[in-house]
Phi, psi and omega in degrees: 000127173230027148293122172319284195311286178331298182327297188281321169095096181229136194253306157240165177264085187278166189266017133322327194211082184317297201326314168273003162285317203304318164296337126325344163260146185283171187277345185271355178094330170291151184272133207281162141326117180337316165273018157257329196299304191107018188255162185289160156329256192327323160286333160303286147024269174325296201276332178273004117323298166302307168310283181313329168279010191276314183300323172285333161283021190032050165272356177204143198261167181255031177195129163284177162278000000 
């Protein structure tokens, strides 16, 4: 298994807890590819799910500086 989440045994991914999401954004603000991240389907999923509701609550911006 080389899923972060699988790794940790973590069953869901909240949109709550920026600190982990912030590694899953590109420098450009996009959310990065399965085959950068290193996640399973379902947790990729899981996380580009999460970002986007974060971004709507402006709990994450949706472009760094």
């Amino acid at each position: 298994m080389h899923c972060y989440f699988c790794r940790h045994n973590t069953k869901e991914i909240d949109f709550i807890e920026t600190e982990t999401l912030k590694p899953f954004i590109s420098l450009l603000g996009k959310i990065k590819a399965r085959k950068k991240t290193g996640l399973c389907s379902r947790h990729q999923k899981q996380v580009s799910q999460a970002i986007k509701r974060a971004r709507e609550l402006a709990l994450l911006p949706y472009t760094k500086k």
